[in-house]
TORPA-4810 file (N, C-alpha, C, O; in nm, 3 decimals):
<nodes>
NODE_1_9.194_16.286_21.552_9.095_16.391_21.546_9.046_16.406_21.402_9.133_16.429_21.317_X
NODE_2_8.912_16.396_21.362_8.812_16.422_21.281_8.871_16.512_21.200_8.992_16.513_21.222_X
NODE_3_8.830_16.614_21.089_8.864_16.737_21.050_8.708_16.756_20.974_8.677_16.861_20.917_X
NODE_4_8.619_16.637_20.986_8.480_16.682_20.955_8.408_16.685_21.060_8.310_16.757_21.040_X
NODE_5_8.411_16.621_21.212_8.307_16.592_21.259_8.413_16.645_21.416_8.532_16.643_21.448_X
NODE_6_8.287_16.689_21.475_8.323_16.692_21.631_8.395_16.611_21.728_8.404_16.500_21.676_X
NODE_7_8.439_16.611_21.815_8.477_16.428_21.854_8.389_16.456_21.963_8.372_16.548_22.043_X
NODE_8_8.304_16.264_21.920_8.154_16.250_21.989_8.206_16.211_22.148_8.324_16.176_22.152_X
NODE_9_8.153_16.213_22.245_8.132_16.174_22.378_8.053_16.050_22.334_7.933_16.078_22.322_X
NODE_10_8.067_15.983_22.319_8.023_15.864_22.239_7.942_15.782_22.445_7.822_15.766_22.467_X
NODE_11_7.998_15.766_22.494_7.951_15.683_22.615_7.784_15.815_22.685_7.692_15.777_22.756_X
NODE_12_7.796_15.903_22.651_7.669_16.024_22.649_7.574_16.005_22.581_7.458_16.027_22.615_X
NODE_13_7.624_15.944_22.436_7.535_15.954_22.303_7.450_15.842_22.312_7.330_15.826_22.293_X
NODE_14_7.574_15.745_22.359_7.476_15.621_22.397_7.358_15.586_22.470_7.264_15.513_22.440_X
NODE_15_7.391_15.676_22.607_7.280_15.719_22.706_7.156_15.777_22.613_7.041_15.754_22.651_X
NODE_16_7.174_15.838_22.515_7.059_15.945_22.489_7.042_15.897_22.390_6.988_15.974_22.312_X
NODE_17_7.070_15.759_22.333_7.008_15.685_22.226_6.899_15.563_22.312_6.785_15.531_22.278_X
NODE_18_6.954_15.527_22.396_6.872_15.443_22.511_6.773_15.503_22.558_6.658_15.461_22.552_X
NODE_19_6.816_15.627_22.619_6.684_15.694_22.683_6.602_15.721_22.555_6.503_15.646_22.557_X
NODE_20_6.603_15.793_22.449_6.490_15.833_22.362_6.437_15.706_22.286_6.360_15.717_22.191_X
NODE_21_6.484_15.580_22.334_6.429_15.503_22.210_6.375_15.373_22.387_6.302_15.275_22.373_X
NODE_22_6.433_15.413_22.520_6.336_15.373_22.579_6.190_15.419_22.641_6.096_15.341_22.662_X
NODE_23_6.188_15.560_22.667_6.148_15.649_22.727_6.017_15.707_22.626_5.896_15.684_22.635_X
NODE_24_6.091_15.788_22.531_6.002_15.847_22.438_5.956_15.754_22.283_5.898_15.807_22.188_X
NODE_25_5.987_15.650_22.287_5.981_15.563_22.172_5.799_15.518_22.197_5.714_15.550_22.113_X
NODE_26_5.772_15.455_22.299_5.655_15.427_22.356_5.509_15.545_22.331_5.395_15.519_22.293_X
NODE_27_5.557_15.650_22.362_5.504_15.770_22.374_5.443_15.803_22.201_5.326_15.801_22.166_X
NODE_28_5.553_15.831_22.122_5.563_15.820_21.997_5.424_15.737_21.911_5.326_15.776_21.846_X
NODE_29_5.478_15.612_21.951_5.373_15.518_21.886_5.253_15.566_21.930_5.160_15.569_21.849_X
NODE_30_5.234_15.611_22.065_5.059_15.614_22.114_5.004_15.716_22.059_4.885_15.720_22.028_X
NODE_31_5.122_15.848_22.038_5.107_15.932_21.961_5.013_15.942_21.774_4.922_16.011_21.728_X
NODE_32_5.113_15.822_21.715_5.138_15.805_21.565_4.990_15.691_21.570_4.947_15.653_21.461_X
NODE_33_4.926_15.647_21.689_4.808_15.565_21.669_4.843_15.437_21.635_4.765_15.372_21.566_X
NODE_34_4.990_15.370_21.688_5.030_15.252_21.639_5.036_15.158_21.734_4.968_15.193_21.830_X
NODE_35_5.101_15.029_21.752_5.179_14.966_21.848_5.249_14.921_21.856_5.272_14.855_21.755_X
NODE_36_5.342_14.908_21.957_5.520_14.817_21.914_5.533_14.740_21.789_5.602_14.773_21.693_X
NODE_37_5.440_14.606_21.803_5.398_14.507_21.757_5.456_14.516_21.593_5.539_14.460_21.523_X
NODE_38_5.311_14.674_21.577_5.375_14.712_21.406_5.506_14.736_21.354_5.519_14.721_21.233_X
NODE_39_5.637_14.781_21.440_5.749_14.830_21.436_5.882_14.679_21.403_5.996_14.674_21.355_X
NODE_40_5.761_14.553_21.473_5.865_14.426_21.438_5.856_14.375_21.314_5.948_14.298_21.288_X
NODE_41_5.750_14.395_21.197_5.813_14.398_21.117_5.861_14.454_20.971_5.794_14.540_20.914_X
NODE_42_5.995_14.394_20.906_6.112_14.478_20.830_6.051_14.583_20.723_6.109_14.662_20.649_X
NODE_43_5.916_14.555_20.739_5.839_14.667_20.626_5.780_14.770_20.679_5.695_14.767_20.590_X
NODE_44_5.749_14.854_20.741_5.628_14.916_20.854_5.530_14.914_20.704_5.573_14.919_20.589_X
NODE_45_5.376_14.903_20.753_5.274_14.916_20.671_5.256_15.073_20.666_5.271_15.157_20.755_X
NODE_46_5.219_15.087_20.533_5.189_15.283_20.471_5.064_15.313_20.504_5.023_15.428_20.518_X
NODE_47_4.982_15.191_20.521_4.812_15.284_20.582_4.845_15.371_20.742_4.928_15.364_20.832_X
NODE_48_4.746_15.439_20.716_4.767_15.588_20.763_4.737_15.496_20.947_4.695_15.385_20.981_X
NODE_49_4.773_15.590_21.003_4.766_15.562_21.208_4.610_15.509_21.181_4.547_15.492_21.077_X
NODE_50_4.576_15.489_21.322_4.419_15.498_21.364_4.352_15.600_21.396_4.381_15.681_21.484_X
NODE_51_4.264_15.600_21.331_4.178_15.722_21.426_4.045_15.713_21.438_3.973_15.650_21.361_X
NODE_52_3.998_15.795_21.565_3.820_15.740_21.591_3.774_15.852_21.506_3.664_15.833_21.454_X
NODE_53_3.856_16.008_21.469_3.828_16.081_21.381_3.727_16.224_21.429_3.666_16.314_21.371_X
NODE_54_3.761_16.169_21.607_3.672_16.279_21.694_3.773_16.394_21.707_3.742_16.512_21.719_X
NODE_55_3.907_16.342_21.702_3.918_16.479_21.704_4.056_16.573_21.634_4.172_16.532_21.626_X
NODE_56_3.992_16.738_21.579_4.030_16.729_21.445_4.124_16.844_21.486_4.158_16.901_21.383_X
NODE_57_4.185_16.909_21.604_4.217_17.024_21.587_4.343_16.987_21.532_4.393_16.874_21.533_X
NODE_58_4.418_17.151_21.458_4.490_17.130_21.357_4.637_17.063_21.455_4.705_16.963_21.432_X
NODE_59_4.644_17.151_21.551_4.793_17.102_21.635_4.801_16.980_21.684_4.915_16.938_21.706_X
NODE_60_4.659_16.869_21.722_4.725_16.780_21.748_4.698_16.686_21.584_4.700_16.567_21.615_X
NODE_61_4.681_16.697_21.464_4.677_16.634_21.374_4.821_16.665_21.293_4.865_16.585_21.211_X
NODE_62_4.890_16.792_21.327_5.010_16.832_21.235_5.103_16.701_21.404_5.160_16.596_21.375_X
NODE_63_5.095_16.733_21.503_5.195_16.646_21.619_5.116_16.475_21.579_5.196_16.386_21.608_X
NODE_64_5.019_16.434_21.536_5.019_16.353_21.532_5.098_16.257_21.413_5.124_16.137_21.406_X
NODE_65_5.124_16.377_21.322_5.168_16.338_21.191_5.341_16.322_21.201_5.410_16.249_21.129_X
NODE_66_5.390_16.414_21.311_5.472_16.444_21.305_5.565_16.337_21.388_5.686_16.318_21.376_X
NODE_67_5.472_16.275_21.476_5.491_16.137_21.558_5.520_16.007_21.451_5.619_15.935_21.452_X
NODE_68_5.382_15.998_21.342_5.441_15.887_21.273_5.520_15.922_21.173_5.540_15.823_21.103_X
NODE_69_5.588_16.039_21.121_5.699_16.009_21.050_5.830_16.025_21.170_5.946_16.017_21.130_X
NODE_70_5.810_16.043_21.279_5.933_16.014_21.404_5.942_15.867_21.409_6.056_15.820_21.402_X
NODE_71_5.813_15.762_21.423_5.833_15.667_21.413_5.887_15.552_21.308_5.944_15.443_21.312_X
NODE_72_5.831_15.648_21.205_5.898_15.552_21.052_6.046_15.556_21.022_6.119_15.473_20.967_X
NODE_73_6.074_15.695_21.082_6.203_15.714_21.095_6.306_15.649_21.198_6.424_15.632_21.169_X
NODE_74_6.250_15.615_21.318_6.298_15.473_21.425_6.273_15.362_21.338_6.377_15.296_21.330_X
NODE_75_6.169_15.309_21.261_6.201_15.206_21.200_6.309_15.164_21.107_6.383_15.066_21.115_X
NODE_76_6.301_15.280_20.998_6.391_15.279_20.868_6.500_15.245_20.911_6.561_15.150_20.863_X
NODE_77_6.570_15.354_21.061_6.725_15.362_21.089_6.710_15.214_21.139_6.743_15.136_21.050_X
NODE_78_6.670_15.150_21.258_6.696_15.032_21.262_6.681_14.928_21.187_6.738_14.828_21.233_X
NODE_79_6.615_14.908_21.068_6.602_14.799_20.935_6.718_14.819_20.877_6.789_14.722_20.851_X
NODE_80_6.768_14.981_20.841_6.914_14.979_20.744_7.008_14.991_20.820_7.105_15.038_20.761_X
NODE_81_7.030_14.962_20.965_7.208_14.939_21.022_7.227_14.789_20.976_7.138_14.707_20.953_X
NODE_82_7.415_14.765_20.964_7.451_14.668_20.956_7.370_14.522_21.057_7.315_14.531_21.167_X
NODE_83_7.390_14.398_20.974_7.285_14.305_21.047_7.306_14.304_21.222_7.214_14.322_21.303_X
NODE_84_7.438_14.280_21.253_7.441_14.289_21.395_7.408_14.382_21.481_7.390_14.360_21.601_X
NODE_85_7.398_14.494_21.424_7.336_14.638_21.500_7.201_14.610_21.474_7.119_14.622_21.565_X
NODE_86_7.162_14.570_21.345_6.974_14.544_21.404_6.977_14.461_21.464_6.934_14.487_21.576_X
NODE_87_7.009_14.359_21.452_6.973_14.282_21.557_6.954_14.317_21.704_6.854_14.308_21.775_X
NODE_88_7.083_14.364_21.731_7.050_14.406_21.868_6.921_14.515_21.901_6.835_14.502_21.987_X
NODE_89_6.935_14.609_21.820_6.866_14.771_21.860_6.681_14.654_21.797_6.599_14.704_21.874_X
NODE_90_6.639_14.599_21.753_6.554_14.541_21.761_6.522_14.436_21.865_6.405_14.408_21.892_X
NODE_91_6.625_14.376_21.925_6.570_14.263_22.039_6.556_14.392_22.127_6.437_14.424_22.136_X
NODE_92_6.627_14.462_22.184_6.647_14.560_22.254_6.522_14.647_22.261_6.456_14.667_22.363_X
NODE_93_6.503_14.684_22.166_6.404_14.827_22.176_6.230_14.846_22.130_6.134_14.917_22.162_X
NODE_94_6.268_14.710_22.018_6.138_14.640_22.018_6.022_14.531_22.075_5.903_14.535_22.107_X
NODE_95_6.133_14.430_22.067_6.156_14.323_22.123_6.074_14.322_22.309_5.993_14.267_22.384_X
NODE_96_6.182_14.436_22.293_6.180_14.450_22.500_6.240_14.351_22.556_6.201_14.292_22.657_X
NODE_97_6.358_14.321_22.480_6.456_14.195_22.549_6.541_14.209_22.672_6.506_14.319_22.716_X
NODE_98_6.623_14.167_22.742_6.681_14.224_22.863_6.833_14.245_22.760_6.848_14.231_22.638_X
NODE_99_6.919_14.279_22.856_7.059_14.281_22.818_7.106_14.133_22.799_7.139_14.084_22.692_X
NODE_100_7.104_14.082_22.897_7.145_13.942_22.897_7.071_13.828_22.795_7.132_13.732_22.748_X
NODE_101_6.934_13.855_22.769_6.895_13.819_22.642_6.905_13.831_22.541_6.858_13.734_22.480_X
NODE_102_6.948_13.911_22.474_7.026_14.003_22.335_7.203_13.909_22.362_7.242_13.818_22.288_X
NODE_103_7.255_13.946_22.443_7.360_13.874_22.457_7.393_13.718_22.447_7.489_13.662_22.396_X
NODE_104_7.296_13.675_22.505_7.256_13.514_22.473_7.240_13.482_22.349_7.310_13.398_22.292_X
NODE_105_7.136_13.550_22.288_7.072_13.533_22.148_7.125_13.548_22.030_7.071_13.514_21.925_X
NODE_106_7.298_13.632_22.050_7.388_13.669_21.987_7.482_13.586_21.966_7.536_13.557_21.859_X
NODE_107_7.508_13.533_22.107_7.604_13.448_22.103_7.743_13.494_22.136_7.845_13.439_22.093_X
NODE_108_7.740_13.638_22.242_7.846_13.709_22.251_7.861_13.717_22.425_7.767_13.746_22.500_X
NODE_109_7.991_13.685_22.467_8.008_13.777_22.638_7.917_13.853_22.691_7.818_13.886_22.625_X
NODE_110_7.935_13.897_22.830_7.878_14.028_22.826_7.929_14.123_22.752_7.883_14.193_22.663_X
NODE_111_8.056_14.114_22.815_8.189_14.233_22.781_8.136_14.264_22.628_8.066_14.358_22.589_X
NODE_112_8.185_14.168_22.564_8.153_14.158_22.414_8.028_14.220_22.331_8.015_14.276_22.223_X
NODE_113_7.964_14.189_22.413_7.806_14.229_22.402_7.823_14.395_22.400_7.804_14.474_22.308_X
NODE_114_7.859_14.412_22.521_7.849_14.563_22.566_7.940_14.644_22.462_7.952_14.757_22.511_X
NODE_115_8.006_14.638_22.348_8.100_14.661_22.255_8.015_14.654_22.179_7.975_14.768_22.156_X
NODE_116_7.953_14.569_22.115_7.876_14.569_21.992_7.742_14.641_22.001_7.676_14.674_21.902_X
NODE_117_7.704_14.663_22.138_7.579_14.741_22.204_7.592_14.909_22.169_7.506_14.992_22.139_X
NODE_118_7.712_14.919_22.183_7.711_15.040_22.206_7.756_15.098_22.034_7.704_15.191_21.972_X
NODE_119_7.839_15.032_22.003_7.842_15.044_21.846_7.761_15.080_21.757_7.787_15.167_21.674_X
NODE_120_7.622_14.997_21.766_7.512_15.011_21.727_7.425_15.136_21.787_7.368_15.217_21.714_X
NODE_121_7.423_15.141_21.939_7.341_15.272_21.926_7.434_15.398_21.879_7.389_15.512_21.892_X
NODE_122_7.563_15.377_21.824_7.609_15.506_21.748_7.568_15.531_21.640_7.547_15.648_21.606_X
NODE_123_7.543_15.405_21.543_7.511_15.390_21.422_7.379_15.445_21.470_7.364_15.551_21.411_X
NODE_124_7.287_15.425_21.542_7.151_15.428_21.541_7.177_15.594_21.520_7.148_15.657_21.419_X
NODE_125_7.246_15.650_21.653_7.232_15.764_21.608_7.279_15.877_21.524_7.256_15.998_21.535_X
NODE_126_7.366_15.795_21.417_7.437_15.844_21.305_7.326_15.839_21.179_7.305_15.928_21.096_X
NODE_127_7.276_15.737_21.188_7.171_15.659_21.025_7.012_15.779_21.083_6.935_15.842_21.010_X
NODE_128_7.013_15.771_21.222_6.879_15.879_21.266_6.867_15.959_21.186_6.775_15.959_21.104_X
NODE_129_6.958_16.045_21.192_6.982_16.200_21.128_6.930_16.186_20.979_6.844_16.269_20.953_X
NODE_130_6.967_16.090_20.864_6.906_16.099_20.758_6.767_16.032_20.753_6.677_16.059_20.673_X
NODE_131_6.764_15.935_20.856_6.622_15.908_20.815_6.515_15.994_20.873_6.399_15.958_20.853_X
NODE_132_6.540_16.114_20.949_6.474_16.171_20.988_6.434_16.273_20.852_6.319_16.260_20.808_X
NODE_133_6.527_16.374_20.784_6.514_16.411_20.688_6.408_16.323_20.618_6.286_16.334_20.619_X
NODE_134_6.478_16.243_20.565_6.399_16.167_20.463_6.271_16.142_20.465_6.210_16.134_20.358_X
NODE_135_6.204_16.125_20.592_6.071_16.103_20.620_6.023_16.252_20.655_5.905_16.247_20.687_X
NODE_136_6.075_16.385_20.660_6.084_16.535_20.648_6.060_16.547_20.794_5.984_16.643_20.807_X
NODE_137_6.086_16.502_20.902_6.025_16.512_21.032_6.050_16.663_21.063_6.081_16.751_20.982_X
NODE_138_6.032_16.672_21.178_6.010_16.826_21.233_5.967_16.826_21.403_5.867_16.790_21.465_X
NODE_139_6.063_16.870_21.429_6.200_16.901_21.437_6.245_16.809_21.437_6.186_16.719_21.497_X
NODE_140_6.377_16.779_21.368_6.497_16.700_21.380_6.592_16.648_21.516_6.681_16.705_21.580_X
NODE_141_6.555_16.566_21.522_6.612_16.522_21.636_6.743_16.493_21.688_6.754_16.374_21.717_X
NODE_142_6.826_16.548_21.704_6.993_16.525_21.722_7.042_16.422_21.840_7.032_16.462_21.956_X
NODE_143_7.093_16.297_21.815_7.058_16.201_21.931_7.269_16.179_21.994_7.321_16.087_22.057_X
NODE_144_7.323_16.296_21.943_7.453_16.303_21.962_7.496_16.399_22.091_7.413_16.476_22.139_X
NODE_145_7.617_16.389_22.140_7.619_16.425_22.252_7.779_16.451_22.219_7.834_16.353_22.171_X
NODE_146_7.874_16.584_22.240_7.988_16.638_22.213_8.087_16.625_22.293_8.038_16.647_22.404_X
NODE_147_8.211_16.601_22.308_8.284_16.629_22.392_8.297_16.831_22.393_8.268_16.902_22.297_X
NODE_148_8.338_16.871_22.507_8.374_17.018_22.566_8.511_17.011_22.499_8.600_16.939_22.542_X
NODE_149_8.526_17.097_22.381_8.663_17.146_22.330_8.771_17.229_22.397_8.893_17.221_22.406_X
NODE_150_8.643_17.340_22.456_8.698_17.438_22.552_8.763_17.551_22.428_8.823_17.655_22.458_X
NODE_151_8.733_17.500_22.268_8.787_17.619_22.191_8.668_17.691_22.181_8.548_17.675_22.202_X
NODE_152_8.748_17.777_22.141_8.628_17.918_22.069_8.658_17.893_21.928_8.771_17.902_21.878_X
NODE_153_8.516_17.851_21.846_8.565_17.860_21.713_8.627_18.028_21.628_8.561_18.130_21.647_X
NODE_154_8.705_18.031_21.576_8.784_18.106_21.449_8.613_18.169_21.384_8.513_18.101_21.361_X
NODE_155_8.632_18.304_21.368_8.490_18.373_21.255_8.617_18.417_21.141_8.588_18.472_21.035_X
</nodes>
């Protein structure tokens, strides 16, 4: 047991690193005016999204903004995990590789695979948390998931 950190439900976290980076990752980009495409590669480019420039209201230009630093922030965390965690969380999430293709391409079991899979989306959602800061996003996205202590914390 931790004495800094919660103890994660780690097989939850995983789920909800998959779902937000299959689900809402897509969304994001159409959002931020980008496309997958831009996310493969290790630099993302700093010119600003696209826009036709029709339209200006303030809420969807502060959510649009707020999309591409969500997205720069999916990039950053997956460029700075260890090489075998990008690798995967990029064939995976960019890519649009299957399971069994990431696994092939690795050179690992399934079994094996599924160990180093899941490893990585912890890291993903450990390295998230600062690169979200860092790029100042809003709201912060918490991609962790707790085990039930069943304590009542001590005031």
């Amino acid at each position: 047991m931790s004495l800094l950190f919660e103890e994660l439900d780690c097989e939850r976290t995983c789920n909800k690193v998959d779902d937000f980076l299959t689900n809402d990752l897509d969304r994001l980009i159409l959002m931020a005016g980008r496309n997958l495409t831009d996310l493969r590669s290790p630099s993302l480019s700093l010119t600003p999204a696209h826009s036709n420039g029709t339209n200006h209201a303030e809420s969807n230009i502060i959510r649009g903004l707020n999309a591409e630093a969500e997205v720069r922030a999916i990039h950053r965390t997956i460029y700075h995990l260890p090489e075998m965690s990008k690798v995967i969380m990029r064939d995976l999430y960019i890519y649009r590789m299957e399971n069994w293709q990431v696994a092939e391409a690795i050179r690992y079991s399934h079994t094996q695979y599924n160990v180093l899979k899941h490893r990585a989306q912890l890291f993903f959602a450990d390295s998230f948390d600062h690169w979200q800061r860092y790029m100042k996003c809003s709201p912060i996205i918490d991609l962790h998931e707790y085990k039930e202590t069943g304590n009542i914390p001590a005031r």
